[in-house]
N, C-alpha and C positions, 0 to 999 in steps of 0.2 A: 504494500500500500504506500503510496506516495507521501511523504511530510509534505504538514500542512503549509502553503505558501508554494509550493512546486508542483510543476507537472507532473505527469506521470515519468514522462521521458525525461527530461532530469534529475526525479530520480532513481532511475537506472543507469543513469550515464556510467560511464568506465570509469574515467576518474572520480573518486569517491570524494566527497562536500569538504569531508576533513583532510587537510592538507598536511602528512608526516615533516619529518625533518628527512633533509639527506638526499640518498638516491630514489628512496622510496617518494618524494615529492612528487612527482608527476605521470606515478603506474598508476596504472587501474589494478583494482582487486586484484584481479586473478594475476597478474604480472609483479604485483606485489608477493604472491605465494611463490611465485615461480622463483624469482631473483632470488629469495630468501632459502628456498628447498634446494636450488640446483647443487650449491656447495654443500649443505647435507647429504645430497641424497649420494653423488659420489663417496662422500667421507665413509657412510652405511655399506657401500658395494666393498669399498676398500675392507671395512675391518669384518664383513662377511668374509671376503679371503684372507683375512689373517686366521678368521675361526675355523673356516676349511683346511687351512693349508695347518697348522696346530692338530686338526685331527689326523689328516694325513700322514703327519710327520709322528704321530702314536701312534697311527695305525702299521708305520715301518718300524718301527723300532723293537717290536719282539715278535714272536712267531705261538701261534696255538694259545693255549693258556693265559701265558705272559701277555699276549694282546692284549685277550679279553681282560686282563686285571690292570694293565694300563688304563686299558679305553672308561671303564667303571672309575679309575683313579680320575682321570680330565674329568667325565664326566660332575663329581663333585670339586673339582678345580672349578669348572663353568661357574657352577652355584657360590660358590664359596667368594669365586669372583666377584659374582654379585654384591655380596654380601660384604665384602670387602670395598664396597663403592657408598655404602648405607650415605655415611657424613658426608663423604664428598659430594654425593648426587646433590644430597640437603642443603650444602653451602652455595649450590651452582646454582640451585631452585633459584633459592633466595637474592643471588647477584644478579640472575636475569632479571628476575620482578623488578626489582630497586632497578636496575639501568634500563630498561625500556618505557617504566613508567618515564623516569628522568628526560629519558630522549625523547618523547614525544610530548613532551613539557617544554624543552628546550633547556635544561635545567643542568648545564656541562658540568657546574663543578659538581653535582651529586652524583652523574653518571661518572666521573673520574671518582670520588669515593667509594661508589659501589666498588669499581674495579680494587683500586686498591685494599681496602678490607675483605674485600672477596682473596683475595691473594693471601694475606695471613690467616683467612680463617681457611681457606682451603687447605693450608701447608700443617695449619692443627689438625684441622679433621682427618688427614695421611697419617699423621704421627700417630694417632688416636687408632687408627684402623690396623696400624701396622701391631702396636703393641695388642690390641684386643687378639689380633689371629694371632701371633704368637704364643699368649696365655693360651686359647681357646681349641687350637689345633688337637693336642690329645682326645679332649671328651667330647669334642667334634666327630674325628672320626670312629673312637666307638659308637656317639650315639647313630652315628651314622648306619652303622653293623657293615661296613667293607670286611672283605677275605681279608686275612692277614697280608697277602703280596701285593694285595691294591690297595691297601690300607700305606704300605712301607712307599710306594708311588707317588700317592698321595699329600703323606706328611711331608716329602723333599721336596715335591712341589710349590708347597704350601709356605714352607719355610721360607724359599728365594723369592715369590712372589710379594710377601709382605712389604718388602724393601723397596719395592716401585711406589707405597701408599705415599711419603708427599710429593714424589714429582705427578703422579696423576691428580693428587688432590688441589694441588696449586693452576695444573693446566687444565683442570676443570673449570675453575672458579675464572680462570682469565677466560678461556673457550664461550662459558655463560655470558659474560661482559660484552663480549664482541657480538655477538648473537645478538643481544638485549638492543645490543644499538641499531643492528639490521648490518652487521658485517659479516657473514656467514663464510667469505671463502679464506681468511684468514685462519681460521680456527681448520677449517678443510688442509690447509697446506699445513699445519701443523701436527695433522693426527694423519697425516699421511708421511710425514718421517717418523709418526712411531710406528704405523704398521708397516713400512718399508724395512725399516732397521730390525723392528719386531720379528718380520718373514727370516729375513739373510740370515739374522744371529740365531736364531731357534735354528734353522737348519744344517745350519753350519755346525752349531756346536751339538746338535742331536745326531745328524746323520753324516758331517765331515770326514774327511781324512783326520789320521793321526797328525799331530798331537791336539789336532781342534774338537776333533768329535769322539762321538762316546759317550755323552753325558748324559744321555736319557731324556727324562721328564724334566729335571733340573735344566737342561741344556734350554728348552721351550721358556723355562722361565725366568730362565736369564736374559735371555733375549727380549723377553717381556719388559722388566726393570731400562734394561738398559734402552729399549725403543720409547719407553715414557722420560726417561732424562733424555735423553737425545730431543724431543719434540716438546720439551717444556724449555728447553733453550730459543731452539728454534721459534715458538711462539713470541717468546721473551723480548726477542731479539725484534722483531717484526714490529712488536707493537711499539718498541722505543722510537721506529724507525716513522710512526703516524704523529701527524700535527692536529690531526681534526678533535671532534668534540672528546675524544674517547682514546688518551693515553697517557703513559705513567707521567707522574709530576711528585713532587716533594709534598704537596698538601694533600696528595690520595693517599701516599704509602703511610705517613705519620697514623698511629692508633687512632681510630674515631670512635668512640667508645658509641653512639649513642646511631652511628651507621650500623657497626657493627652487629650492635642489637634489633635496628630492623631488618637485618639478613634473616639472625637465626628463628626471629621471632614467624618469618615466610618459611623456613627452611623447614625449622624445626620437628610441625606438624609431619611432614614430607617424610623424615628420617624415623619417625616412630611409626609410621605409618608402611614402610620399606621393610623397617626391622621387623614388624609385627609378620610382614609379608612373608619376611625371609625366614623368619620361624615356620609359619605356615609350610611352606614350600621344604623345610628340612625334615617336615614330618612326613611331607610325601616323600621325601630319597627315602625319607627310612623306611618306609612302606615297599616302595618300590625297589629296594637293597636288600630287601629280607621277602621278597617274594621266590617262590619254589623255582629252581633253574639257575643257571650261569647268564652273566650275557643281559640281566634287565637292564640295570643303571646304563651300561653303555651302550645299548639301543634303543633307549631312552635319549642320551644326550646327542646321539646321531639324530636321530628326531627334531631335534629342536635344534641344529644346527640347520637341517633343512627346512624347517619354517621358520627360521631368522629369514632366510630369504622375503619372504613377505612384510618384514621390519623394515626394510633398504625405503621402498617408499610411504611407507607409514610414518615413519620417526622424522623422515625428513619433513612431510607435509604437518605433523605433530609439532615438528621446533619451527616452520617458517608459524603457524599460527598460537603460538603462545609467544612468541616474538610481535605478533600484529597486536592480537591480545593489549599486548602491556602498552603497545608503544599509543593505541588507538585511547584507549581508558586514558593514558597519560593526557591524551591531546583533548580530550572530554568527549567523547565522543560511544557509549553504548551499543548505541544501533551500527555503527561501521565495526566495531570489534564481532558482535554476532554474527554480523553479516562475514566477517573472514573466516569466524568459527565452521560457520554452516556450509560454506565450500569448500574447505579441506575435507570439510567432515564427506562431502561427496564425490571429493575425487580421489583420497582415501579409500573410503569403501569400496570404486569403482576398480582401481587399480588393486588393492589386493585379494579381491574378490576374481580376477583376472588369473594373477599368480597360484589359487587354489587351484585354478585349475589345470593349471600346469603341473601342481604337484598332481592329481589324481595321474596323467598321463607318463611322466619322468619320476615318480621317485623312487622307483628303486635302481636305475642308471645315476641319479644323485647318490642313494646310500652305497651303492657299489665303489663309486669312485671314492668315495672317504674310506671304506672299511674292505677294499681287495678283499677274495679270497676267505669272507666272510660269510659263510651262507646262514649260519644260525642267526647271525646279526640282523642281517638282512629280513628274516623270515621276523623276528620280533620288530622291527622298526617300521615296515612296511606299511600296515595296517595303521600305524600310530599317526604317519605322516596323510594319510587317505580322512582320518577323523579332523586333523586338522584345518584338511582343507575347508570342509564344511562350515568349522568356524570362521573363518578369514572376516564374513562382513562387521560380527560379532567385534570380532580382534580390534578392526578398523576404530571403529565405534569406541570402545574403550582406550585404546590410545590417542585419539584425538581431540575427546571431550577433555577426559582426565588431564592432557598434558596443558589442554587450555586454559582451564580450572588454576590448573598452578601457574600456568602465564603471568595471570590475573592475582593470583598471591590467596589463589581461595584455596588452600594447602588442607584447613583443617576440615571443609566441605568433602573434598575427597579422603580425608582421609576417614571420615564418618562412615562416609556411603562402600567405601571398598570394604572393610571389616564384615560387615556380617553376611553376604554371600559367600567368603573368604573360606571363613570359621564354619559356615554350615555345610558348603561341600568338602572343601579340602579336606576337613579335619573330620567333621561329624560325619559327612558319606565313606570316606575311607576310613574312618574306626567300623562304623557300623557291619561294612562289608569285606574286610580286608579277611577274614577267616573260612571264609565262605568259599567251597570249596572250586566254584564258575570264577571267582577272583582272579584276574589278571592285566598285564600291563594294559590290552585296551580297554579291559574297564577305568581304570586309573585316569586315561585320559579323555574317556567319554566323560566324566566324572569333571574334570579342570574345564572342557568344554560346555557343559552347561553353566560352570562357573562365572566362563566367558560371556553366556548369552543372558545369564542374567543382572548381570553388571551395565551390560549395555542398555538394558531396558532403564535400570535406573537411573545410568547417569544420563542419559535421553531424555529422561523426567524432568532432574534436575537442571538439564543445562534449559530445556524452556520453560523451566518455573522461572528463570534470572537472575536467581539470589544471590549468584558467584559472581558476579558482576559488579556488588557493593562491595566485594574487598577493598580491605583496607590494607598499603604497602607503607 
């Protein structure tokens, strides 16, 4: 329907009423999503082949048995990763809100604060993440119930890994800033020399010639550490190198106590509501680790490496519009913020609703190429990857409301609404059923997939009830 005092045809026009700062001045909507997604949606392709090529390079490195206890080891690497991202994510939430409100206010020195406090608090929330996996590693992977050999994978894994938490936790918190302003291919060329460096050194020191290779699973995650310092430099370096509204100064890096605290107070929600997730989600490995057979956890995580595929443009069209999001609310403007919301939200769905179907036809030529020589693997992943597809619209749906929602700084909205569809399948249908003797991995994730679909009904609810709209950053 047209605002009052306009035609119809003005407004619909391309160029939207409200005028951003920057490059985004003079796109129409949809050219606005596009500029903002294209360096995501590469950065997504890229670190998809860092995650393929990671499996690949476990799936060479033992033979028979040994595989399968590797592949179960990454597998809870994946997770564990996650899990290891809890703060940092929280702190980036929080940096983008604050800087894209800023920048569509026109508000430089706030959006240079954001940055710079985003910068210290992301290099605590690494410190923080490193020491927690290191305490937490033991009764992790018991609670976990790994074999003893994937269990030993596992912890060397887990070990080398913790050591990347502040160089990721600081290039998250800068990544978020750049974003929030609508600089998206900065942040693209910087997580492309970590997964560049990430690829070479994993391979090298897992699968090289003497005296480089040999290293196993530790090799991958060395490679890992040192591909997140290598591109927290590189970011680093870039952004000294910008004069515009959004780079480092003397008055951003000094402590702001009181920026500060509008990060975590955005963040915060986000990080309790992640961890809560991650709990969630550790009770299904253990469900799915302790089901009858060899071989679940790691066609399980061959699973979900091939519906990451369908992440590439989701996450990308999810960060250009939580980026519109803030920057639109910033400039005052409601109705143009919705209005960016509701077209990711459809060309989103559109596109990975596409990609499901690619999985029904290709996935077991996908799981084959990660796991060679793998027929049991295969034979459990198969099915998993076919249920997925079904979800995809579902998927869509929830990553693009959700990541809006936090755009906007409505962190504690989402985190309300994800908890009890959460807790009532994850936990309550897999207790209920986990004994029963029809129990298996594709019940598990028919089970995560109505999870899916009914998450999306709700936050479908909420995003046109409007309430997340009134956040306050």
């Amino acid at each position: 329907m047209a605002k009052p005092g306009l035609s119809a045809e003005a407004s619909q026009r391309a160029v939207p009423e409200v005028r951003l700062a920057g490059r985004l001045a003079d796109l129409s909507l949809g050219k606005q999503i596009w500029v903002l997604a294209f360096w995501p949606l590469l950065e997504q392709v890229l670190a998809f082949c860092v995650g393929f090529t990671d499996l690949i390079i476990a799936g060479r490195i033992g033979d028979g048995s040994d595989r399968v206890a590797i592949l179960d080891a990454m597998g809870l690497g994946g997770y564990v990763g996650w899990f290891f991202n809890i703060l940092q994510g929280a702190v980036a939430t929080g940096v983008m809100a604050l800087v894209s409100r800023a920048t569509g206010a026109r508000d430089t020195p706030l959006a240079r604060l954001g940055l710079g406090q985003g910068l210290w608090l992301g290099i605590a929330a690494g410190l923080l993440s490193l020491l927690a996996l290191h305490l937490g590693i033991p009764a992790l992977i018991q609670g976990v119930g790994l074999k003893p050999e994937a269990a030993a994978h596992a912890e060397k894994f887990l070990r080398i890994l913790a050591i990347s938490g502040p160089f990721s936790g600081a290039m998250f918190a800068i990544n978020a800033a750049l974003r929030g302003s609508g600089d998206t291919r900065t942040p693209f060329i910087g997580m492309c020399v970590v997964n560049l460096v990430n690829m070479a050194v994993s391979s090298l020191l897992a699968l090289g010639p003497a005296p480089y290779g040999g290293h196993g699973v530790g090799g991958i995650a060395t490679g890992t550490v040192i591909g997140w310092a290598s591109g927290l430099l590189t970011v680093s370096l870039l952004l000294a190198r910008k004069s515009g509204a959004l780079s480092w100064t003397l008055a951003g890096l000094r402590p702001h106590w009181e920026t500060m605290k509008r990060i975590i107070r955005i963040g915060a929600p986000q990080s309790f509501e992640i961890a809560f997730m991650w709990g969630i989600h550790a009770y299904g490995i253990h469900v799915i680790a302790t089901l009858p057979g060899e071989g679940n956890l790691g066609a399980h995580i061959l699973a979900i490496r091939v519906e990451s595929m369908s992440f590439l443009p989701g996450w990308a069209i999810a960060t250009a519009g939580a980026a519109l999001v803030g920057q639109y609310l910033g400039a005052g403007s409601k109705e143009m913020a919705t209005r960016a919301v509701r077209l990711c939200w459809k060309v989103a769905a559109t596109l990975m609703g596409a990609i499901g179907i690619i999985f029904i036809f290709e996935r077991d030529p996908l799981i084959a190429f990660m796991a060679p020589d793998s027929p049991e693997l295969l034979k459990i992943a198969s099915p998993l990857v076919l249920i997925c597809a079904a979800a995809q619209p579902f998927f869509a749906t929830c990553i693009i409301l959700k990541t809006s929602m936090r755009g906007a700084g409505a962190t504690n909205i989402v985190m309300r609404w994800s908890f009890g569809s959460m807790i009532f399948y994850r936990i309550g249908m897999l207790w209920l059923f986990k004994n029963e003797p029809w129990f298996d991995l594709r019940t598990v994730w028919i089970v995560f997939s109505l999870d899916l679909f009914t998450q999306a009904l709700v936050f479908a609810w909420v995003h046109f009830r409007g309430k997340w709209l009134d956040a306050k950053v």
